[in-house]
Backbone bond lengths (Angstrom), bond angles and torsions (degrees), N, CA, C in turn:
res aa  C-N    CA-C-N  psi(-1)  N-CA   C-N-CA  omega(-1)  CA-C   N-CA-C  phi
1 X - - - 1.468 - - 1.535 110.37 -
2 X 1.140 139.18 -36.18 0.741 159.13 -165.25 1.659 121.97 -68.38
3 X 2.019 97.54 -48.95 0.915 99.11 176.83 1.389 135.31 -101.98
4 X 1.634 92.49 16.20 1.490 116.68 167.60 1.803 105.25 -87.95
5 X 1.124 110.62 -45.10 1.269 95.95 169.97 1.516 127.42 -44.21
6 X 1.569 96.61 -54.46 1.485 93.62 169.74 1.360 132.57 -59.04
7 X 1.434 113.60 -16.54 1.362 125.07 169.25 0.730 118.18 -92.50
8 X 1.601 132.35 3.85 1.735 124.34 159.40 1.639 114.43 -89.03
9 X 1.815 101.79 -28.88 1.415 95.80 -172.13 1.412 114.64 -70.63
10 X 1.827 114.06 -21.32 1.188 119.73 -151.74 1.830 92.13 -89.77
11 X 1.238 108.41 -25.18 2.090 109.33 174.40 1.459 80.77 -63.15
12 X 1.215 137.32 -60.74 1.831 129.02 -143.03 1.203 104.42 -66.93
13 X 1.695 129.44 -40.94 1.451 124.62 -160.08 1.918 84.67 -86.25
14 X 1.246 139.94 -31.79 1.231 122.27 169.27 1.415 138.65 -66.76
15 X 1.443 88.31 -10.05 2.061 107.58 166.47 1.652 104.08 -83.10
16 X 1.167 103.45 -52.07 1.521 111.02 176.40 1.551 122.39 -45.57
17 X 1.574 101.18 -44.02 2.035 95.30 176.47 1.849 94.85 -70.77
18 X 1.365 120.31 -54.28 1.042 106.73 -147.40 1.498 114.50 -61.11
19 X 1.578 122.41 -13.94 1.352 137.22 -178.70 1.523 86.89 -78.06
20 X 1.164 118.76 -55.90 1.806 106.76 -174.77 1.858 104.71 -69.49
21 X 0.697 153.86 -24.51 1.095 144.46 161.81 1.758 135.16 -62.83
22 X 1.535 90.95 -17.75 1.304 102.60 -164.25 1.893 98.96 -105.18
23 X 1.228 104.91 1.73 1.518 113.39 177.33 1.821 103.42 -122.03
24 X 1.305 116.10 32.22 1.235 126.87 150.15 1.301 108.46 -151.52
25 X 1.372 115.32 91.48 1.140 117.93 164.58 1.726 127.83 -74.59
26 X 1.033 114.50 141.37 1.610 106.55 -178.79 1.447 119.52 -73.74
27 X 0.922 126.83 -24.03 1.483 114.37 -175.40 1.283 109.65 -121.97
28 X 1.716 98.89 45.24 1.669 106.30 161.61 1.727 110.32 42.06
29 X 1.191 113.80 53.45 1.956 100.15 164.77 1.939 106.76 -89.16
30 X 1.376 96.84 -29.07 1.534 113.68 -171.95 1.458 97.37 -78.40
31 X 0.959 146.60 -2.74 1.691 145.30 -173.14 1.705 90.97 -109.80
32 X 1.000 97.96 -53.05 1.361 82.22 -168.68 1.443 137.96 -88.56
33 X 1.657 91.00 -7.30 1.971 102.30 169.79 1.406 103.03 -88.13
34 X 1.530 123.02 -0.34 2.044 127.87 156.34 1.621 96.63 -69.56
35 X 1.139 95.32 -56.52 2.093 95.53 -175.34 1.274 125.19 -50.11
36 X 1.552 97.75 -29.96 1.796 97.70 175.40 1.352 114.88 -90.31
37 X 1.249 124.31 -17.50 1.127 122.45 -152.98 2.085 83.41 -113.19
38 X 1.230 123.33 -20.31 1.550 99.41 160.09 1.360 106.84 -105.24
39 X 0.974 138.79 22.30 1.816 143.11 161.91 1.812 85.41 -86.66
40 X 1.085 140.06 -41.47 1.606 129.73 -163.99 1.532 99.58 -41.69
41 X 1.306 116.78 142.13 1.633 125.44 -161.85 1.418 116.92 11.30
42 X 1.423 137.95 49.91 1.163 128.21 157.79 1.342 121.02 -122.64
43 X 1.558 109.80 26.25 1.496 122.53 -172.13 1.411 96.99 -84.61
44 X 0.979 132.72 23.17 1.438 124.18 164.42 1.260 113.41 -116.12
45 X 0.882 111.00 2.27 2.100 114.66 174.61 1.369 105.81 -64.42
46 X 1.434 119.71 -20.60 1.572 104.43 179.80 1.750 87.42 -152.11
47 X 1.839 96.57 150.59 1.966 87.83 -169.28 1.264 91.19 -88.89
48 X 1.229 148.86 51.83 1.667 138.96 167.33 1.459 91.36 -116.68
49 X 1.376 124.11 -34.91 1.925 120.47 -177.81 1.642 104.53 -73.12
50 X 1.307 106.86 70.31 1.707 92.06 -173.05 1.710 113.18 -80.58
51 X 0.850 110.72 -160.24 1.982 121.42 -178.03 1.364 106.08 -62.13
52 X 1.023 119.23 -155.70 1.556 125.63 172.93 1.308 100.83 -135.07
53 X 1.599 121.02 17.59 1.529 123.39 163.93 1.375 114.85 -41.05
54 X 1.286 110.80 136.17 1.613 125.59 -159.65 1.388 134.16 16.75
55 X 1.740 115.23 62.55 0.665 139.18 143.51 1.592 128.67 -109.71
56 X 1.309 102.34 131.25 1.874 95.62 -173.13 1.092 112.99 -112.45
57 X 1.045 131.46 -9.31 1.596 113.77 147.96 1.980 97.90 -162.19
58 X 1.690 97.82 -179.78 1.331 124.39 164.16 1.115 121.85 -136.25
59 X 1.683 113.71 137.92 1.258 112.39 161.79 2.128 111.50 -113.38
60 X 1.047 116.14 177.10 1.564 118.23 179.67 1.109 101.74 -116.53
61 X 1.201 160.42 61.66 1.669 147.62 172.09 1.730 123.66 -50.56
62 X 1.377 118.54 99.60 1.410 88.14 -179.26 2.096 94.40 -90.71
63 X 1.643 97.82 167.36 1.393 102.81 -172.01 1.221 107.83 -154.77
64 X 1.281 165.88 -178.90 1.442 147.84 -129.73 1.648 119.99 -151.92
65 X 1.240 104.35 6.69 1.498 109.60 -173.02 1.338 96.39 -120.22
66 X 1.536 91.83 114.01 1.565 115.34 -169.68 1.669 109.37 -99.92
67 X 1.262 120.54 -0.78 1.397 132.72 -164.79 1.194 97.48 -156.86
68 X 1.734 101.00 148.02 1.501 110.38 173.27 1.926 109.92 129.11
69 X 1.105 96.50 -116.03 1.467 104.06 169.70 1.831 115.68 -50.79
70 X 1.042 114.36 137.30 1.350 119.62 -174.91 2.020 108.70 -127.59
71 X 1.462 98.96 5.76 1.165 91.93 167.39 2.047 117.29 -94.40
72 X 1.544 96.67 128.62 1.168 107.63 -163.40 1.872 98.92 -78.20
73 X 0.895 153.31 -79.81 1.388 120.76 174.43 1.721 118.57 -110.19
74 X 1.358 115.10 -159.00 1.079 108.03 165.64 1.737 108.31 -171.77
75 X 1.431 134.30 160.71 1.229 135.23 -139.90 1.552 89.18 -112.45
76 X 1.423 117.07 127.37 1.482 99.48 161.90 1.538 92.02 -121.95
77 X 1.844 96.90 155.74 1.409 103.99 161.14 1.295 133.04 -131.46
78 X 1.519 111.67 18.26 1.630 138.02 -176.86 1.132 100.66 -137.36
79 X 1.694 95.34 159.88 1.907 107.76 172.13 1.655 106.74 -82.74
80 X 1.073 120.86 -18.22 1.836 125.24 162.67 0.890 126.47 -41.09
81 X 1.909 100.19 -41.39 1.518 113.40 -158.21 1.734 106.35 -99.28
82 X 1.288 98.76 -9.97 1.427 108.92 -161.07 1.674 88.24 -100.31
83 X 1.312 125.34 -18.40 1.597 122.71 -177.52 1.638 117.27 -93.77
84 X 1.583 104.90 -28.54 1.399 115.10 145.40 1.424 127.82 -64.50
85 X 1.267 123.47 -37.51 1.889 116.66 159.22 1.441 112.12 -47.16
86 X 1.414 109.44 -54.66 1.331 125.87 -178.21 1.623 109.67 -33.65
87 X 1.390 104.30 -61.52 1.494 106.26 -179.85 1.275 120.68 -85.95
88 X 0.892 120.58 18.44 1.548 139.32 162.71 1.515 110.36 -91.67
89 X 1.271 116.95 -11.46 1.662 107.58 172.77 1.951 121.60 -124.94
90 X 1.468 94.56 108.53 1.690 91.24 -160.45 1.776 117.30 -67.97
91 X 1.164 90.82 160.53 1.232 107.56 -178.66 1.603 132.81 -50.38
92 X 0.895 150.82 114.11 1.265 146.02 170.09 1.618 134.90 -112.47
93 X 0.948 93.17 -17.09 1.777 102.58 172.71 1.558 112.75 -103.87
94 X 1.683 125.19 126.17 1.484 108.79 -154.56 1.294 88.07 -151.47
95 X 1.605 121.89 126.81 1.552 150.31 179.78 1.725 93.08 -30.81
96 X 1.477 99.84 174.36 1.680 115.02 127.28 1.421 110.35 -52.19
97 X 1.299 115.05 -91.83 1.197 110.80 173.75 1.876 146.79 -42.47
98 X 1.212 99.93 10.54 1.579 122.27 176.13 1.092 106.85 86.07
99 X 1.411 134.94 -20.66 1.858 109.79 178.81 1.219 106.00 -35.86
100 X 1.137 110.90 133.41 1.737 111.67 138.24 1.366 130.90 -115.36
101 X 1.032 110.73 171.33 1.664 129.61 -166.63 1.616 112.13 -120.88
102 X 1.397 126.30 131.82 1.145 111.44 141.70 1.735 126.06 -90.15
103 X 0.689 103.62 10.40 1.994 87.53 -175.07 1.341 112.96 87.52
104 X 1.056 126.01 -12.45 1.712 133.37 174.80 1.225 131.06 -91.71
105 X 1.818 95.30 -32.62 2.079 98.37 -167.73 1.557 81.94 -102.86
106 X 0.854 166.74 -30.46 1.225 120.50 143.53 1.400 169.01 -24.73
107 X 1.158 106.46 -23.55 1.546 134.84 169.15 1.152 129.16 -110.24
108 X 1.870 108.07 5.85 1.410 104.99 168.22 1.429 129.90 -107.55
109 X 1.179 104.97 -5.10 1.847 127.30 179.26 0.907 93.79 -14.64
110 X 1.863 129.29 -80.33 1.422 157.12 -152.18 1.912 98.20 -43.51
111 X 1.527 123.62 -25.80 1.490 114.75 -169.34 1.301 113.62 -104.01
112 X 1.676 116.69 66.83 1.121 133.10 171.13 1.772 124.18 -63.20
113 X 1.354 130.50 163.19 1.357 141.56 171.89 1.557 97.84 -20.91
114 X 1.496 95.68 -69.86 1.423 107.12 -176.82 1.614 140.33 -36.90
115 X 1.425 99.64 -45.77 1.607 121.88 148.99 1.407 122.32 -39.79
116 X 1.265 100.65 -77.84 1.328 96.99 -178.29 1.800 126.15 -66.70
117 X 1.071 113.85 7.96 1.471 135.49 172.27 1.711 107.37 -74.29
118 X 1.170 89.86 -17.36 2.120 91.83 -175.80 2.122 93.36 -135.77
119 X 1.000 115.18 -39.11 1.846 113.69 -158.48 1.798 100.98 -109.50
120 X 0.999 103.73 -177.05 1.340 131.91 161.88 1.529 121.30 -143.47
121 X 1.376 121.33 170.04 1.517 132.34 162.52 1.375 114.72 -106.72
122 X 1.173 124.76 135.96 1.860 129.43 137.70 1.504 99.04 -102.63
123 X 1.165 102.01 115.06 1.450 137.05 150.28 1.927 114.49 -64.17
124 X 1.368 100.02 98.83 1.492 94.69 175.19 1.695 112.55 -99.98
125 X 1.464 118.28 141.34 1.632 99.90 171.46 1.923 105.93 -114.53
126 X 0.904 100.42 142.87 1.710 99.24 178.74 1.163 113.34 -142.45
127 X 1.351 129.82 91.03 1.534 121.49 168.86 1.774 130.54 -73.74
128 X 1.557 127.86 114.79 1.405 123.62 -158.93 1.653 91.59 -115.88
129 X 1.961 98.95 155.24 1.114 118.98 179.23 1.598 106.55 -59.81
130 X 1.159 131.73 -4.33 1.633 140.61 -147.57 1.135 108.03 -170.95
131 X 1.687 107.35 136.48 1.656 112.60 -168.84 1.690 91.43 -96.46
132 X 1.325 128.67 15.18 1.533 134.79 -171.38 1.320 84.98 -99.52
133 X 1.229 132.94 -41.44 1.262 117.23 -173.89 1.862 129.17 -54.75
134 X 1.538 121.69 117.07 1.252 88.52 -163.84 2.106 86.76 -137.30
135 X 1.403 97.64 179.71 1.418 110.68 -140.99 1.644 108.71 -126.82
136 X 1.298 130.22 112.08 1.498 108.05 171.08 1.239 120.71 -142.02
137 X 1.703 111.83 118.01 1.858 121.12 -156.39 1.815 83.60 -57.38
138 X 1.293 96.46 150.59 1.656 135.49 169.23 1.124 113.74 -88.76
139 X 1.734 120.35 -61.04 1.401 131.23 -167.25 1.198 101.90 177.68
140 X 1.510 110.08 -157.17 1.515 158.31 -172.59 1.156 126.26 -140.77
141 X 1.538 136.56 100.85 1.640 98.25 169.42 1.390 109.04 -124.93
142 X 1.376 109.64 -169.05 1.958 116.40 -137.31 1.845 97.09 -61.46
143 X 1.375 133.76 -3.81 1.356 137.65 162.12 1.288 106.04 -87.06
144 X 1.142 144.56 -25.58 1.399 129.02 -160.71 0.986 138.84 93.17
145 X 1.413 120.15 9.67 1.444 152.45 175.47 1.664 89.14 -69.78
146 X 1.681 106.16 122.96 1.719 100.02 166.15 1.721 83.08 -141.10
147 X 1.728 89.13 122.51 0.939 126.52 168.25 1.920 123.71 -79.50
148 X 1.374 100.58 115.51 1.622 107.14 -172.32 1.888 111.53 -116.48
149 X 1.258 110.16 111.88 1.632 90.78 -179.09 2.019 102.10 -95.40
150 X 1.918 91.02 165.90 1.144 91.10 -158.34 1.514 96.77 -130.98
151 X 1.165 125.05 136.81 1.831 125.49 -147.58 2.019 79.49 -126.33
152 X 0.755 107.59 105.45 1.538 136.85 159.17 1.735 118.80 -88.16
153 X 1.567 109.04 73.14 1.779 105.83 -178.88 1.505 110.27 -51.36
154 X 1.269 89.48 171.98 1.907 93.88 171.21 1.406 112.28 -97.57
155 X 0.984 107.92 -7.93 1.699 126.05 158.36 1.480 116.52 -120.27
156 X 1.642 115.99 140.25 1.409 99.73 162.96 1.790 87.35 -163.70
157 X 1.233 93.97 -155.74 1.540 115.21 -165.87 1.920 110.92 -81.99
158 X 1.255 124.15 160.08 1.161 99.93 178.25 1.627 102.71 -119.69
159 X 1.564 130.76 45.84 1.257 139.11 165.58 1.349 108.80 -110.26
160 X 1.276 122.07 150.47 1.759 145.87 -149.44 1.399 90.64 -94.80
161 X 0.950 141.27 129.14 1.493 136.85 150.50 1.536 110.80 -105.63
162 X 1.207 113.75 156.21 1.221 143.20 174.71 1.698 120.49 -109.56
163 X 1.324 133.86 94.38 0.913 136.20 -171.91 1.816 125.33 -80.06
164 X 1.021 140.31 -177.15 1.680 148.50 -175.10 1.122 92.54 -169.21
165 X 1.181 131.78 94.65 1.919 130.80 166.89 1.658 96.67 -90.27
166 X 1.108 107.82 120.29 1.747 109.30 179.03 1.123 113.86 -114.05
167 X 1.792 113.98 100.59 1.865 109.49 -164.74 1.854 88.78 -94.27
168 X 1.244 120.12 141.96 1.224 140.06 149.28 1.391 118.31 -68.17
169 X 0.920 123.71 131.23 1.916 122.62 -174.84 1.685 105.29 -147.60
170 X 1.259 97.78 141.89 1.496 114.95 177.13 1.541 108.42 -65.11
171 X 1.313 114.54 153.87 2.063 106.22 179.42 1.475 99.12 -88.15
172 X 0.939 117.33 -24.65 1.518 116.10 -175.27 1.953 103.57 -64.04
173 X 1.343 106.72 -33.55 1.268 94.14 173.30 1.853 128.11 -95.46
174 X 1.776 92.67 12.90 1.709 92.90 -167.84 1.636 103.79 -60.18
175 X 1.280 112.47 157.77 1.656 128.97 -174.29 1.773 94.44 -123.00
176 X 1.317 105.90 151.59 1.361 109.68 142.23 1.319 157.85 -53.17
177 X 1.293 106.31 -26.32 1.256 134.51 167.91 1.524 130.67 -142.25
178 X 1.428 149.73 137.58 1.194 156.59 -114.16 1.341 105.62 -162.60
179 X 1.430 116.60 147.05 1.613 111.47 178.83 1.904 93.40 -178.12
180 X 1.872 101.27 137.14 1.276 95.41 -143.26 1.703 71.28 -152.09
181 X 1.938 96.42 126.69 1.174 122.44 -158.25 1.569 92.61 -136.18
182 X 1.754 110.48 124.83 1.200 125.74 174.58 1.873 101.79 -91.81
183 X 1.054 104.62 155.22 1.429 100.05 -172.19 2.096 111.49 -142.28
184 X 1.163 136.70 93.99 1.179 115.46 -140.41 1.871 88.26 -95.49
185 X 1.207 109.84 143.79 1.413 148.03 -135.52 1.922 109.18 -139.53
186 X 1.560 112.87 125.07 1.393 92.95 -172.50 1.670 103.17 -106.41
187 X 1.107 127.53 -152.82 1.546 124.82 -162.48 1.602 109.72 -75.40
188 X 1.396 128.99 -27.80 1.393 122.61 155.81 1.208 113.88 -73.87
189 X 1.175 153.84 19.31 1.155 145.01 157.29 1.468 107.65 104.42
190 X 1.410 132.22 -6.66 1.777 142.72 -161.37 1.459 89.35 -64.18
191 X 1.492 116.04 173.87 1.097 136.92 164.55 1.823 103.21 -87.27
192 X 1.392 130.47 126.25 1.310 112.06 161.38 1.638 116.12 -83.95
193 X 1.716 104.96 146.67 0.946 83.85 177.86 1.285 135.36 -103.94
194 X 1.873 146.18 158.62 1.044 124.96 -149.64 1.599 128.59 -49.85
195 X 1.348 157.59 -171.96 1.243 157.49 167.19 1.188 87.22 -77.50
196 X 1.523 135.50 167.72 1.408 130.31 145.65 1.723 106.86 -89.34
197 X 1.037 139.35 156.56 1.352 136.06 155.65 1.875 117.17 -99.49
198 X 1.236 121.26 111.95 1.155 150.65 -171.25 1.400 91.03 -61.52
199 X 1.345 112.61 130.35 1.628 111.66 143.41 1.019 127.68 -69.17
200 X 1.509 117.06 141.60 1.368 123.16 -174.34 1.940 103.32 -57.50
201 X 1.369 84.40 158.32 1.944 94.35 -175.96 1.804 103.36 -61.36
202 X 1.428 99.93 151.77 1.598 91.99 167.12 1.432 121.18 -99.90
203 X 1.604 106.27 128.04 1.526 108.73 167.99 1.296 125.73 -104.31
204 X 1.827 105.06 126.94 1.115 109.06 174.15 1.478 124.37 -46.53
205 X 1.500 121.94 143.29 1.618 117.08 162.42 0.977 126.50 -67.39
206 X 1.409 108.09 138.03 2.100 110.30 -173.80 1.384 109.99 -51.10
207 X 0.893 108.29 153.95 1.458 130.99 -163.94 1.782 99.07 -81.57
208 X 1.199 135.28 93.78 1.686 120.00 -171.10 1.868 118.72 -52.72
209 X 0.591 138.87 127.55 1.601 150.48 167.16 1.286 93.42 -35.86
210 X 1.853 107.71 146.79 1.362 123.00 -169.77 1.404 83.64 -88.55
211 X 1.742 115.04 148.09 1.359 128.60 148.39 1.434 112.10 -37.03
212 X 1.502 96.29 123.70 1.567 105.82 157.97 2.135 119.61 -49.33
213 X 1.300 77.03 139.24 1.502 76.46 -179.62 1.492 114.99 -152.56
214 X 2.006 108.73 146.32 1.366 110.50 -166.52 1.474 112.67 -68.58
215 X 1.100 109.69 135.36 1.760 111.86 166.34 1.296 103.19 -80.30
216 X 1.470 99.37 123.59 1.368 110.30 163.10 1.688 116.28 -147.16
217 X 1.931 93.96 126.08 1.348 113.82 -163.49 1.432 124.42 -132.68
218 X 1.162 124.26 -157.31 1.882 117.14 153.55 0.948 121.85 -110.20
219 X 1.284 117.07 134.78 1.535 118.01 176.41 1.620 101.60 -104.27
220 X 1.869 79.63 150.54 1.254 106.24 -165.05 1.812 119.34 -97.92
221 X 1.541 123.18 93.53 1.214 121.62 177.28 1.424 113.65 -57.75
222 X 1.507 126.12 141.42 1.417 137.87 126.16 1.195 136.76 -55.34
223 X 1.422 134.27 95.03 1.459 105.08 -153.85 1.484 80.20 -117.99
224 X 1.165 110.74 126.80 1.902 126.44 167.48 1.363 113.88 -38.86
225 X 1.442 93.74 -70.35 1.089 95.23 -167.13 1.575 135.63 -76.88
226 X 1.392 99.92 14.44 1.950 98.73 -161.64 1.792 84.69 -109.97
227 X 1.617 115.97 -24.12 1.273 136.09 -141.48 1.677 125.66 42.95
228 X 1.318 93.14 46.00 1.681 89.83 175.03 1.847 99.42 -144.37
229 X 1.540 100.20 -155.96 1.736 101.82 -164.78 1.727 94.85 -114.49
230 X 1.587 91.51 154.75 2.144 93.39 177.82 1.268 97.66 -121.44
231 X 1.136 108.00 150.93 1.829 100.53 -172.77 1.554 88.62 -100.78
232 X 1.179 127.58 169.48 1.330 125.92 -166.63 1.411 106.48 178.84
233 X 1.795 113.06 140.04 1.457 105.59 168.78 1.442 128.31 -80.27
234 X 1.488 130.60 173.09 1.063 142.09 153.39 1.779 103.04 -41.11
């Protein structure tokens, strides 16, 4: 009897992690379908969260090269160009048998000849201290400002992720130039706003030390023989 008990509690505390485990997911999908779903009409609380006007879709790629390239996105407008990015990002996930993977050529099949005959890509890269950290484009507007908010839990994971935000865009709306603003965002979707940074306290300057200076006084004789004191100089 006994040791069924113990064998029921020990199934229960193993239901118990896996329910706690399964409500922190690591690569933030659950953070960020809260972000979209409290971003729903509140992209106007700040004019940098704009619409998702002409944008046709997103994907999130995470991918494993956390170092290296320092260019933060880049525009493709061919499947050539998009197969040369491709090999521009190394591999990190690797079989038994050694294939490896980066996390990228997988998710691009879908951007055939055909695609790019009507759309384009911006390719965003973002590497975060936390794979909890998660991300969801806003828009575009008629400058090229693409606005991305960024959901920072108060808990999260303590592995680095490496992101691929892949915005889809109509050609009718391509620009010449591009510029792509992370914006960190709390669980309703608000803009937070920055910390302020305090100036340090002010310290007074030390006070300099008085000049040394000679003592000058009377000295005092003993005189034996009178039995009293002589005042006398230095």
């Amino acid at each position: 009897m006994v040791r069924r008990f113990i064998a029921l509690g020990a199934a229960l505390l193993v239901m118990m992690a896996a329910a706690v485990s399964c409500n922190n997911p690591s690569d933030g999908e659950s953070d960020r379908d809260k972000l979209r779903q409290a971003e729903d009409g509140q992209t106007g609380s700040d004019p940098r969260l704009l619409s998702d006007a002409g944008v046709v879709g997103v994907q999130y790629v995470r991918t494993g090269d956390y170092s290296g390239s320092t260019e933060k996105f880049v525009v493709v407008s061919s499947k050539a160009e998009l197969e040369e990015y491709d090999r521009s990002i190394p591999d990190y996930i690797f079989s038994a048998d050694g294939v490896g993977s980066n996390g990228f050529t997988g998710n691009i099949a879908k951007y055939t000849d055909e695609f790019f005959e009507d759309n384009f890509l911006v390719i965003v890269r973002q590497v975060e201290p936390s794979g909890s950290i998660s991300h969801s484009v806003q828009g575009v507007d008629g400058d090229g400002n693409i606005a991305v908010s960024r959901l920072v839990p108060e808990i999260g994971t303590c592995d680095i992720a490496s992101w691929r935000i892949i915005i889809e865009l109509d050609n009718d709306s391509k620009l010449d130039k591009y510029n792509v603003e992370f914006i960190d965002v709390d669980p309703t979707g608000k803009p937070v706003p920055p910390v302020p940074i305090e100036p340090p306290p002010s310290v007074e300057p030390p006070v300099p030390p008085a000049p040394a200076q000679t003592l000058k006084g009377t000295k005092w004789k003993l005189e034996a023989a009178s039995g009293g004191f002589e005042e006398g100089g230095r």
